[in-house]
C-alpha positions as CSV (number, residue, x, y, z in Angstrom):
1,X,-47.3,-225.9,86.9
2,X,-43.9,-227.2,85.6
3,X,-40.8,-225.0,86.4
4,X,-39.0,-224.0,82.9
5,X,-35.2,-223.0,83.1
6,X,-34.6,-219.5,81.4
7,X,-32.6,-220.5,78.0
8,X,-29.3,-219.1,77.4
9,X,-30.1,-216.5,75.6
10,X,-27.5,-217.0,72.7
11,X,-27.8,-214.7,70.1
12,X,-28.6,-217.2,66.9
13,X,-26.0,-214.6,64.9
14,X,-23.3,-216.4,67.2
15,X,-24.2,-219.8,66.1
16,X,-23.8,-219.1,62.5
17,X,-20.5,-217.2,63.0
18,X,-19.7,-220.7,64.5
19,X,-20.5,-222.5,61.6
20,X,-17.9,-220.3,59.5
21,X,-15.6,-221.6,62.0
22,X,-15.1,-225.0,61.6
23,X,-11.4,-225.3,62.0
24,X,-11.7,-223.8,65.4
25,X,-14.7,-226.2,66.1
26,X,-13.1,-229.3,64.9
27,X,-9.7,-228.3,67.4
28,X,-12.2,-228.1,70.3
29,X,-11.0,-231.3,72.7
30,X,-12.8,-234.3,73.7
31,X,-16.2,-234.3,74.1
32,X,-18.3,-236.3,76.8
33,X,-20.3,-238.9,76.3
34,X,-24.2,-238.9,76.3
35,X,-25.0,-237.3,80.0
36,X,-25.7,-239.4,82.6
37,X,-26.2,-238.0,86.7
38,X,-23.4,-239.3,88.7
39,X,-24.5,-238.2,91.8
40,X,-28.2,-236.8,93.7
41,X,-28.4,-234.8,96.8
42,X,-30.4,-236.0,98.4
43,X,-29.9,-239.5,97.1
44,X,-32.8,-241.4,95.5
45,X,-35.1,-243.4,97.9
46,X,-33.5,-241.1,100.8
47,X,-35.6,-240.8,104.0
48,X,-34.7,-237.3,106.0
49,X,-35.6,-236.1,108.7
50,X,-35.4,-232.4,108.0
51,X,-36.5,-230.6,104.5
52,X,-33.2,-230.0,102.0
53,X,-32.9,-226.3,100.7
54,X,-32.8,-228.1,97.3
55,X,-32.5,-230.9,95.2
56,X,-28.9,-231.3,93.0
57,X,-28.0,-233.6,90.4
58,X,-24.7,-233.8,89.0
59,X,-23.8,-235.1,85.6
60,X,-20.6,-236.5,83.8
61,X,-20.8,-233.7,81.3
62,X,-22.9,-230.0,81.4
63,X,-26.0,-230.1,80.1
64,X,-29.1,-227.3,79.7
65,X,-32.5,-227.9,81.3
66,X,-35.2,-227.9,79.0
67,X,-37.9,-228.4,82.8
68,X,-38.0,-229.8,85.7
69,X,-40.3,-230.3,88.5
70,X,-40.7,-231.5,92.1
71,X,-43.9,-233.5,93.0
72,X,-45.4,-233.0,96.7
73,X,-47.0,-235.9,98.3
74,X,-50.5,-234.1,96.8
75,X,-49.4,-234.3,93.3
76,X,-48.9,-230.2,93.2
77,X,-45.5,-228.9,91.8
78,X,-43.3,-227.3,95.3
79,X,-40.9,-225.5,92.8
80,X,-41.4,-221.4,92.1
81,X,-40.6,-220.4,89.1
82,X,-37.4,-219.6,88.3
83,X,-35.9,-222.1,91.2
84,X,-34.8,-224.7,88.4
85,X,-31.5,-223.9,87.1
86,X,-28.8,-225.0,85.8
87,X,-25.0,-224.9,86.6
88,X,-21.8,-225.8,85.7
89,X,-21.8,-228.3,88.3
90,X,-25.1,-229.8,87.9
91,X,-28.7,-229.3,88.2
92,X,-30.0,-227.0,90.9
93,X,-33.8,-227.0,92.0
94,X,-34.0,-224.4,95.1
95,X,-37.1,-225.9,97.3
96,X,-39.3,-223.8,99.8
97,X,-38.6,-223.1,103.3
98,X,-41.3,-225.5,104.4
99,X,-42.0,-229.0,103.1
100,X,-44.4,-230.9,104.4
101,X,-43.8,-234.4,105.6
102,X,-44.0,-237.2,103.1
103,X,-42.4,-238.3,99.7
104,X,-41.4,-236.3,97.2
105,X,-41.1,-237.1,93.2
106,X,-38.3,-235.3,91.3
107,X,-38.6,-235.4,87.5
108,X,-35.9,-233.6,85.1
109,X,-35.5,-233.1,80.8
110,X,-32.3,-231.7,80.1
111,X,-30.4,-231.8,76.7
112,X,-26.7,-233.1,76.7
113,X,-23.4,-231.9,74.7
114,X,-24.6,-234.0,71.8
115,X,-28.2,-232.9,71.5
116,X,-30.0,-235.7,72.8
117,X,-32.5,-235.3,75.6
118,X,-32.0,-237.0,78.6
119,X,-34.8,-237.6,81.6
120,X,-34.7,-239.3,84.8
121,X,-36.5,-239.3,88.0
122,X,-35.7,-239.8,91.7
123,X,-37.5,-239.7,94.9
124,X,-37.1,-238.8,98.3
125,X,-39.4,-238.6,101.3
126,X,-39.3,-236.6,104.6
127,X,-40.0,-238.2,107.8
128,X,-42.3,-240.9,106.4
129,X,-43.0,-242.7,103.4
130,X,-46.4,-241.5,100.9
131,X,-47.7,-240.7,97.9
132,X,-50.3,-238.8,96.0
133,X,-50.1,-236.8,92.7
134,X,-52.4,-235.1,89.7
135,X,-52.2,-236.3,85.9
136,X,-49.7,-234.3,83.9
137,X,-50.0,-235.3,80.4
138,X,-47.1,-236.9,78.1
139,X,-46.6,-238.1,74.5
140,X,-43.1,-238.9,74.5
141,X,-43.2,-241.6,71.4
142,X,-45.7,-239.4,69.7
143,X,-42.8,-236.5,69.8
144,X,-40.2,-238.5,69.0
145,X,-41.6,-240.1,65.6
146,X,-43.4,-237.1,64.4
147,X,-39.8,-235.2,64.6
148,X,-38.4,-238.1,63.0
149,X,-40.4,-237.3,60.0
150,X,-39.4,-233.9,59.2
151,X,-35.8,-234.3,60.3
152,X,-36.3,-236.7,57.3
153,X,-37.9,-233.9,55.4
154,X,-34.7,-231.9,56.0
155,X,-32.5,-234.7,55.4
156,X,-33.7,-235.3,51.7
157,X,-34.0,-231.6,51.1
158,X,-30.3,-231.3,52.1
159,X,-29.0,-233.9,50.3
160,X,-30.7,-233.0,47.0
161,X,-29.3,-228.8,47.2
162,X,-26.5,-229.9,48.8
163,X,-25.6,-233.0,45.7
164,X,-26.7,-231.3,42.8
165,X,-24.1,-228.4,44.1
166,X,-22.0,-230.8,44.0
167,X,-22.7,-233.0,40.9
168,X,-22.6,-229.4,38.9
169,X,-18.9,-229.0,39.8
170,X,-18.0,-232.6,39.3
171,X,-19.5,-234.0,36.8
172,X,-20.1,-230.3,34.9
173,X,-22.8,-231.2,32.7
174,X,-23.8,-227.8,29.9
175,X,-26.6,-227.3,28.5
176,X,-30.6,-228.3,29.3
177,X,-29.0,-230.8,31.6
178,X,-27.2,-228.3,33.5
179,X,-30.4,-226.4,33.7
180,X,-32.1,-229.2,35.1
181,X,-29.7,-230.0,37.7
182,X,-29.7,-226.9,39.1
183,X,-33.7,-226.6,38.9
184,X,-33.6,-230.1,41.1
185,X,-31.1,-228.3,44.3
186,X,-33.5,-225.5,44.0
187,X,-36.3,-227.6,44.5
188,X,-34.4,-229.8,47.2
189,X,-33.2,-226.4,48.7
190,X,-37.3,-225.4,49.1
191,X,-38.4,-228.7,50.5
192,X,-35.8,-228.8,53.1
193,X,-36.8,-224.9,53.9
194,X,-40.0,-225.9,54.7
195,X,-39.2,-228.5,56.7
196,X,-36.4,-225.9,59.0
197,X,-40.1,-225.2,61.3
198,X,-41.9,-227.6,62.0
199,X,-38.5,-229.5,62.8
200,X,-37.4,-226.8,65.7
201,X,-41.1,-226.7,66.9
202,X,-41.0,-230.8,67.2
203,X,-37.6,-230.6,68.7
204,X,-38.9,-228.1,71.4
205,X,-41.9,-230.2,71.6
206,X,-39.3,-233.1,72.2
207,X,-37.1,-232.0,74.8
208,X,-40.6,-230.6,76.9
209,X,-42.7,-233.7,76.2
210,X,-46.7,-233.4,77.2
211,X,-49.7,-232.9,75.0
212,X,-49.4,-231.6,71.4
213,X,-51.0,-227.9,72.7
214,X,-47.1,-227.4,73.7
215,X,-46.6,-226.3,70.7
216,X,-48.4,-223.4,71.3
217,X,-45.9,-222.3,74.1
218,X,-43.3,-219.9,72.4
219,X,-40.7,-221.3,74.9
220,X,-41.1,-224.3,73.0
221,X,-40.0,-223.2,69.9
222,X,-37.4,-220.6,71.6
223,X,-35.6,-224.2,73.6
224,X,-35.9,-226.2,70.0
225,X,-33.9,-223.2,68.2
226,X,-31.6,-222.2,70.9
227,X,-30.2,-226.2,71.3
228,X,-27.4,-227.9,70.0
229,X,-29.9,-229.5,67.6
230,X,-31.7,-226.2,66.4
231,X,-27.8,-224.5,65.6
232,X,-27.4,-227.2,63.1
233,X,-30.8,-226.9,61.6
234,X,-30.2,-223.2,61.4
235,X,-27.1,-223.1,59.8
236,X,-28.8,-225.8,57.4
237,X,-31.7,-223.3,56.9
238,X,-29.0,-220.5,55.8
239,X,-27.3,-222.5,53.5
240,X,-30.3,-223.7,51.7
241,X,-31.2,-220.3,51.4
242,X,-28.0,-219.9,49.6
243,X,-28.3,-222.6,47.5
244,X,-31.7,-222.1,46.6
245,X,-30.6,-217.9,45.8
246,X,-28.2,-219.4,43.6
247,X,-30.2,-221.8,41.3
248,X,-32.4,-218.9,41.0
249,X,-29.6,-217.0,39.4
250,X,-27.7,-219.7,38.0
251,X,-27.1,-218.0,34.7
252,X,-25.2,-214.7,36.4
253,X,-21.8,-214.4,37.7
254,X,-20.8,-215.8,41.1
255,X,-24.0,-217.9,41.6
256,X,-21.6,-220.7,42.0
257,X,-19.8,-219.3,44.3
258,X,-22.6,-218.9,46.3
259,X,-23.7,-222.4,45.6
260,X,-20.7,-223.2,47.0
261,X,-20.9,-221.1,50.1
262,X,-24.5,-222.5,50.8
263,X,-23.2,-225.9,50.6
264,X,-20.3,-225.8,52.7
265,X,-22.6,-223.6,55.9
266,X,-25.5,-226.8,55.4
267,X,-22.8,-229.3,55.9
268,X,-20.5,-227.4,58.5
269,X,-23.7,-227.5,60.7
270,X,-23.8,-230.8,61.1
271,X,-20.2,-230.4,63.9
272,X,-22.4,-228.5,65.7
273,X,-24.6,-231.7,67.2
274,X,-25.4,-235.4,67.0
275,X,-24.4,-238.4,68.9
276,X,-21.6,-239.1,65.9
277,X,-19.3,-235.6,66.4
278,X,-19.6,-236.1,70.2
279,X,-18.3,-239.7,70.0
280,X,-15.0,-238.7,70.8
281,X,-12.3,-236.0,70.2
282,X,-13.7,-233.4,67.6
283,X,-10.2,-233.0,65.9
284,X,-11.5,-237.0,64.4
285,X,-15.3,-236.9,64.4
286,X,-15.6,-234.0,62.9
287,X,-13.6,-234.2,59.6
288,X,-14.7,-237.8,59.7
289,X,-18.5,-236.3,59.4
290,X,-17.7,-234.1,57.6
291,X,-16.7,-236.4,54.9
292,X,-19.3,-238.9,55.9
293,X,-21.6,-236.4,55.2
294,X,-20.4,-234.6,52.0
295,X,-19.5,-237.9,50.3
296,X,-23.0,-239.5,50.8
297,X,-24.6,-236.1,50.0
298,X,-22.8,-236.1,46.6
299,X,-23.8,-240.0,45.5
300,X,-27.8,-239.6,46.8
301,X,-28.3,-235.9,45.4
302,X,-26.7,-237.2,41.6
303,X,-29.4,-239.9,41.6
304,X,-31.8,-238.0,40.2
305,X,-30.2,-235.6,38.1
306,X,-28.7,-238.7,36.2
307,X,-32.4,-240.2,35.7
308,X,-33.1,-237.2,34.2
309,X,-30.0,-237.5,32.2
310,X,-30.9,-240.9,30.7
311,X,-33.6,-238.8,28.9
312,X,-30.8,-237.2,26.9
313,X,-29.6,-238.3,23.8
314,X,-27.3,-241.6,24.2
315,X,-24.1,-240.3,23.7
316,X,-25.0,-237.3,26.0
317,X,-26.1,-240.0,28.2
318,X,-23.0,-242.2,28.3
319,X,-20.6,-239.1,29.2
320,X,-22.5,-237.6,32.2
321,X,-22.7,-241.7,33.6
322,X,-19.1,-242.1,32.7
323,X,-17.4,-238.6,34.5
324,X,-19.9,-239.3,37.6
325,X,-18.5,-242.6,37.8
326,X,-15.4,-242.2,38.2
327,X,-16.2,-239.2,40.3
328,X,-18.2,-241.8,42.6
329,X,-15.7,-243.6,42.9
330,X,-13.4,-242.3,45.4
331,X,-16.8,-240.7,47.0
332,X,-17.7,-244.0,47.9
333,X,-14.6,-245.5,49.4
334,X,-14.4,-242.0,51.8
335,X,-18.0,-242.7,52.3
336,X,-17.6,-246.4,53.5
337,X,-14.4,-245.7,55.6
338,X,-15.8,-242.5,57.3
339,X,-18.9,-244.2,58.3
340,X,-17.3,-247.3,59.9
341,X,-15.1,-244.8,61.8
342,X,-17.7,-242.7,63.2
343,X,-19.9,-246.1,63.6
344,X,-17.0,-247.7,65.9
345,X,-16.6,-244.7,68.2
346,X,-20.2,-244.9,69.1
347,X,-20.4,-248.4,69.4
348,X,-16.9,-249.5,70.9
349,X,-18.0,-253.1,71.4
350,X,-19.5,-255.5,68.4
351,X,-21.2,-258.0,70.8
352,X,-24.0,-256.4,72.4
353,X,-25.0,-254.7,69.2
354,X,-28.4,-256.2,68.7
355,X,-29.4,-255.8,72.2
356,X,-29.4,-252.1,71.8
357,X,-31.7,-250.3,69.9
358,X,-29.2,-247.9,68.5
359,X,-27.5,-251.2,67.2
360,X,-30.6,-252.5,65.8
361,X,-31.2,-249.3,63.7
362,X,-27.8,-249.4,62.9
363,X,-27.7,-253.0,62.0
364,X,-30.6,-251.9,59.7
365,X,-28.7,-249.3,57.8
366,X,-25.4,-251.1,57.2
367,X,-28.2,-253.7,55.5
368,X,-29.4,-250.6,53.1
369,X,-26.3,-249.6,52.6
370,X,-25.1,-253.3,51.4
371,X,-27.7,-253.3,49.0
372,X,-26.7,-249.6,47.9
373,X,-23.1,-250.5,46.9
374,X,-24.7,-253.4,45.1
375,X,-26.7,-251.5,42.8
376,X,-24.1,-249.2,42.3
377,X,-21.7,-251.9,41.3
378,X,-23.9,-252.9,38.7
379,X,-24.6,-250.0,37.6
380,X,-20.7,-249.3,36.7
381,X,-19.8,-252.8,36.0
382,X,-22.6,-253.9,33.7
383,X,-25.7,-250.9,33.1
384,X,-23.1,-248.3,32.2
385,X,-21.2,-250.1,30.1
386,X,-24.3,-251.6,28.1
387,X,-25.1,-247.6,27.7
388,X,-21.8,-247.4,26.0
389,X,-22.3,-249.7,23.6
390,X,-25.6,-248.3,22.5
391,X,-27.8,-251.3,23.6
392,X,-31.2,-250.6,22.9
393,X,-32.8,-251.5,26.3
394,X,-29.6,-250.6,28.5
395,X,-31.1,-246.8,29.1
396,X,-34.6,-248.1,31.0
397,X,-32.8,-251.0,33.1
398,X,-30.4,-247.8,34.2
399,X,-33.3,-245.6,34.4
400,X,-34.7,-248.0,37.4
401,X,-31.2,-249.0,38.9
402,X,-31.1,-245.7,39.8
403,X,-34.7,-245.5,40.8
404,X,-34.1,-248.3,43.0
405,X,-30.7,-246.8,44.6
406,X,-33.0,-243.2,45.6
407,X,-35.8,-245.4,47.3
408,X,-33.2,-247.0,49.1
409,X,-31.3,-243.6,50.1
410,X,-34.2,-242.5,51.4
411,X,-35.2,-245.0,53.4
412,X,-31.5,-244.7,54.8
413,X,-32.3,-241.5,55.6
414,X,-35.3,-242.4,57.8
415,X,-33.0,-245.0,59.8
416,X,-30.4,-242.0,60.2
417,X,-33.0,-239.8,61.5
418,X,-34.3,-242.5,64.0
419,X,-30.6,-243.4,64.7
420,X,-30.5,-239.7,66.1
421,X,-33.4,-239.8,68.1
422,X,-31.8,-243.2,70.4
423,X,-29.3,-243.5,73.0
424,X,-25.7,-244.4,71.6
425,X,-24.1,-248.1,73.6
426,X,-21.1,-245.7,74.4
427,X,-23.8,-244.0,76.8
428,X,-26.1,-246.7,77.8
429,X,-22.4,-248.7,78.9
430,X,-21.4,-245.4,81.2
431,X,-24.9,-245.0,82.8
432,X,-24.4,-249.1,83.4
433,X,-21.2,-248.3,85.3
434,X,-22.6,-245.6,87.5
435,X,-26.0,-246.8,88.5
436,X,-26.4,-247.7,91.9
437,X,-29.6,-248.4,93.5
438,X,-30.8,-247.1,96.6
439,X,-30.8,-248.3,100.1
440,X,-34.3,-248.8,102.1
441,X,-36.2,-251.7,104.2
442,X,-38.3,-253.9,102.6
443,X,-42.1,-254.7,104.1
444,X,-43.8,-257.7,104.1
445,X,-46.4,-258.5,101.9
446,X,-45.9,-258.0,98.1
447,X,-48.0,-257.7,94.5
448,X,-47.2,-259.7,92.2
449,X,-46.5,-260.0,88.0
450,X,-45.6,-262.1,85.4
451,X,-43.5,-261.1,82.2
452,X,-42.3,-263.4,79.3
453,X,-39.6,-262.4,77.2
454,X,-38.4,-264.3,73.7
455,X,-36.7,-266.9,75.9
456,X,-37.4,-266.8,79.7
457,X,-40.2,-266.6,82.1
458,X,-40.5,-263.7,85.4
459,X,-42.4,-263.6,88.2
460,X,-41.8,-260.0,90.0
461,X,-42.7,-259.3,93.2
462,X,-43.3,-255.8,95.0
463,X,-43.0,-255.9,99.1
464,X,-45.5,-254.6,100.4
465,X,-46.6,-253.4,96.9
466,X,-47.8,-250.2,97.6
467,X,-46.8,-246.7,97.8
468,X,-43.7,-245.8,99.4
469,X,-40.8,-248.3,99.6
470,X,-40.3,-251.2,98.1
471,X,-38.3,-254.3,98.1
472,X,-38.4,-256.2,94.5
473,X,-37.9,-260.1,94.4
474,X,-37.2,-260.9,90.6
475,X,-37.5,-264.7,89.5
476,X,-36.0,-265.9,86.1
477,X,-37.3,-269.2,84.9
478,X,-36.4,-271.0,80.6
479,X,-39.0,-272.4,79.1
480,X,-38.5,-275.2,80.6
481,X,-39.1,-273.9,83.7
482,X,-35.4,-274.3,85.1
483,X,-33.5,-271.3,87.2
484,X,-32.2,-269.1,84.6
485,X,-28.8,-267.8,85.2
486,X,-27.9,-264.6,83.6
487,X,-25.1,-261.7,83.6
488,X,-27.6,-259.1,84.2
489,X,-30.9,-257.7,85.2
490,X,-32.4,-254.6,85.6
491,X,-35.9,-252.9,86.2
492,X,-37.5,-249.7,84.6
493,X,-40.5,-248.5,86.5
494,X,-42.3,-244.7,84.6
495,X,-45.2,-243.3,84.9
496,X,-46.4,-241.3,81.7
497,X,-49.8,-240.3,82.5
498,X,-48.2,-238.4,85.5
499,X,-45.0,-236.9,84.2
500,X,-42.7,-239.6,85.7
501,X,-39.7,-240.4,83.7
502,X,-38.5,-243.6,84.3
503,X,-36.9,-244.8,87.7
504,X,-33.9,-247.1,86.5
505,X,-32.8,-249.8,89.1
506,X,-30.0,-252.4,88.5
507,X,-30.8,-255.8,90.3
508,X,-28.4,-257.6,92.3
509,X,-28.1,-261.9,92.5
510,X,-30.0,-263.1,95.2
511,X,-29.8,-267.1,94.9
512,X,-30.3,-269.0,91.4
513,X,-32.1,-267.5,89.1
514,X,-33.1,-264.8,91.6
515,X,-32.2,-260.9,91.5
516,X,-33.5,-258.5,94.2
517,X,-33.2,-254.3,94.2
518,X,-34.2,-252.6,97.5
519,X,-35.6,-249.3,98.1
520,X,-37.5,-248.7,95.5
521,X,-39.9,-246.1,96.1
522,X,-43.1,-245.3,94.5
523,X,-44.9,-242.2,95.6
524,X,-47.3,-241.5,92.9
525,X,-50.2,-243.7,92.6
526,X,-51.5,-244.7,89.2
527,X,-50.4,-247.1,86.4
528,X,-46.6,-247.6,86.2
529,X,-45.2,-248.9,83.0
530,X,-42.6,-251.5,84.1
531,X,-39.6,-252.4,81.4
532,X,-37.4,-255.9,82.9
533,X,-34.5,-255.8,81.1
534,X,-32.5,-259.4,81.3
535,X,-29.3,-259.6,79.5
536,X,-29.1,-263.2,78.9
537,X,-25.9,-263.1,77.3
538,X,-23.6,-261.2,75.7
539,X,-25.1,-261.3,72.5
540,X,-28.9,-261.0,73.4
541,X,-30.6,-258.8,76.0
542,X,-34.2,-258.8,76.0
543,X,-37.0,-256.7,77.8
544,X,-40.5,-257.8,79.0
545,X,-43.0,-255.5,79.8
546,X,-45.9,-255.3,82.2
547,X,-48.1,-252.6,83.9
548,X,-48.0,-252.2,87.5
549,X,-51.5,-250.2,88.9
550,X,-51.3,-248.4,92.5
């Protein structure tokens, strides 16, 4: 059985108090990057000759452990519960007074500053080199995409309450329309209620990965609400409660206010997590998201109170599109300039952007966003002012302008709730600059693969390609068959079927066109998903995949 860390127990009162705090938040100093382990005791691939009283992991930053557990050469779990905990200096996994000889498979999911879960592996072996283990059962990509969609759930019911707050107060329409606006943020404020559960439950799920019964576990629902993640969902959930209060009772006194108040909790959550406030010192990223957030939240949730607008008489019409365009205006620019800010402290470097997957996604959204600010632009450059002068056909092409500009907010919503669930470059370039890979003797005989990627050839090699150590010869060939000479290699070995997160191991030059990594140990037998990552050059890295079977 896996061994579960106890959760802080933080009193979720204490997170919202938090949320009322945001000057004191956004003062807080600089923030780590995504975590990455700078240092195992005992190291990975390490061959003792007595048993350790525990296994520690250090990272760059503290993080909270979400499990952890330590595979005997039998495939059973050595750790008792309670032994996994975690410190201010690292990981801490108290082993039993007697080991038996053989290797040993650590596996770890913990949750960085920002939110995001991080998971890793290492081995180590005592006296001699084995293997052995039972199935534990995994659906990481399963987790991540079914949390994907009700973060977007969330996502468009926040920016609907959250807008049509804010299109009331800036663009004031009276009347039926005003009625209307304030029956859309109620609706938004219900649909992204809804979507408040099964979010934590698929962020617990996330962070504890296995087979979908998790859910059932209550400690999976108490590590989705109790992380940085589940603070900013619950102070969403509060103000959309507010929100939703107030369109109820839009007609009385002081509903606005609380409008107001609802608004400004669902956006102040949003410093409470993510890669984006994390990205560097939270006295920038967080008024920089802050107005990231607020600004797109106004443009998206006016989109369809002003189709609903275009159903009003024409002058009516004309007035509501002129006062939110010059509203949008200045929305748009803080929009723009925020997002490149916030976009620039995660990525730091423009040239490996598409080799990342983080950059692809984001690649993807700066696309829908291009194609936003061109609908927009004619909207207020030709659409609006065809409305003004009364043509007859201007209010439909408007009508689906507009149309168009919400199908293409929400599919940049989808890329923005991906975008959360991947690993930022600023990260992926600091676990680059601390990976080492592990000393051990090579064998003699070796199994061997092939891979293709998009533009080169590998044949991989595994001395003596069994359990235990293992020495890895890695061959690059073009299409042409030549050497291929590249900047950088590097070799993921997992095993999902058992638990195993993956082992990462940088290569080192060996010759033209051939890298080599030693000590890598396998000690569980099974099928082993193996990732080659080559970095061919600056501008293009490229993975090939194959399946390695013990």
């Amino acid at each position: 059985m896996t061994a579960k860390a106890p959760h802080p127990r933080l009193p979720l009162g204490r997170w919202l108090r938090a949320a009322l705090l945001l000057p004191l938040l956004m003062a807080a100093g600089v923030a780590q990057a995504h975590a990455v382990v700078t240092a195992a005791e005992p190291g990975d691939g390490a061959l003792l000759a007595s048993p350790p009283a525990e296994v520690v992991l250090r990272f760059n930053e503290p993080v909270a452990l979400i499990h952890a557990q330590v595979l005997d050469p039998d495939g059973r779990d050595a750790l008792a519960p309670g032994a996994a905990q975690s410190r201010e200096d690292g990981l801490h996994l108290s082993l039993p007074d007697r080991l038996g000889p053989g290797t040993y498979t650590v596996s770890y999911h913990v949750t960085s500053l920002d939110g995001h879960p991080v998971e890793g592996s290492l081995v180590f072996s005592l006296g001699h080199v084995s293997g052995g283990a039972h199935p534990v059962a995994d659906g990481a990509q399963a987790w991540r995409w079914t949390f994907v969609a009700a973060r977007l759930a969330l996502y468009l019911g926040l920016v609907g309450a959250v807008g049509g707050v804010a299109y009331a107060r800036l663009v004031r329409p009276t009347g039926p329309a005003r009625d209307s606006v304030w029956q859309l943020a109620g609706a938004s404020a219900a649909l992204g209620l809804c979507a408040v559960v099964p979010t934590l439950g698929l962020h617990g799920g996330r962070l504890f990965g296995g087979p979908a019964r998790q859910l059932l576990d209550p400690a999976t629902w108490e590590a989705g609400a109790l992380s940085a993640f589940g603070c900013t969902v619950l102070c969403a959930a509060a103000g959309l409660a507010l929100i939703g209060a107030a369109a109820r009772a839009r007609r009385r006194p002081g509903a606005g206010i609380l409008a107001l108040m609802g608004a400004g909790l669902a956006l102040g959550g949003f410093v409470l997590s993510g890669h984006a406030v994390t990205a560097g010192p939270r006295w920038i990223t967080s008024p920089l998201l802050l107005l990231h957030v607020g600004a797109a939240a106004f443009w998206a949730g006016s989109l369809l109170p002003l189709v609903r607008a275009l159903t009003r008489p024409a002058r009516e019409a004309a007035l509501l599109l002129q006062t939110f365009s010059r509203r949008a205006v200045p929305a748009v620019a803080l929009l723009v300039l925020a997002g490149l800010g916030l976009a620039w402290l995660q990525v730091r470097h423009l040239a490996p952007l598409p080799a990342t997957e983080y950059g692809r996604f984001l690649l993807v959204k700066l696309g829908l966003v291009g194609g936003l600010l061109g609908l927009a632009a004619l909207n207020r450059l030709r659409l609006t002012p065809a409305l003004i002068r009364g043509e007859a056909r201007s209010p439909r092409r408007l009508r689906r302008s507009i149309q168009a500009e919400a199908a293409l907010v929400a599919a940049i919503l989808a890329v923005t709730a991906a975008l959360g669930t991947t690993v930022p470059p600023r990260a992926l370039m600091a676990a680059e600059a601390l990976a080492a890979p592990g000393p051990h003797d090579p064998a003699v005989d070796a199994r061997h693969l092939h891979v293709m990627g998009t533009g080169f050839h590998g044949d991989i090699s595994f001395a003596p390609g069994g359990l235990g150590a293992n020495t890895v010869a890695i061959r690059l060939r073009d299409l042409d068959g030549r050497p291929l000479q590249v900047p950088q290699v590097a070799l993921r070995l997992s095993n999902p079927s058992r638990g195993i997160a993956p082992l990462e191991r940088p290569a080192r030059p060996d010759g033209p066109g051939v890298w080599r990594i030693d000590g890598v140990t396998l000690g569980v037998p099974g099928a082993w998903d193996l990732e080659l990552e080559v970095l061919v050059s600056d501008f293009d890295r490229q993975t090939a995949r194959a399946r390695l079977d013990l």
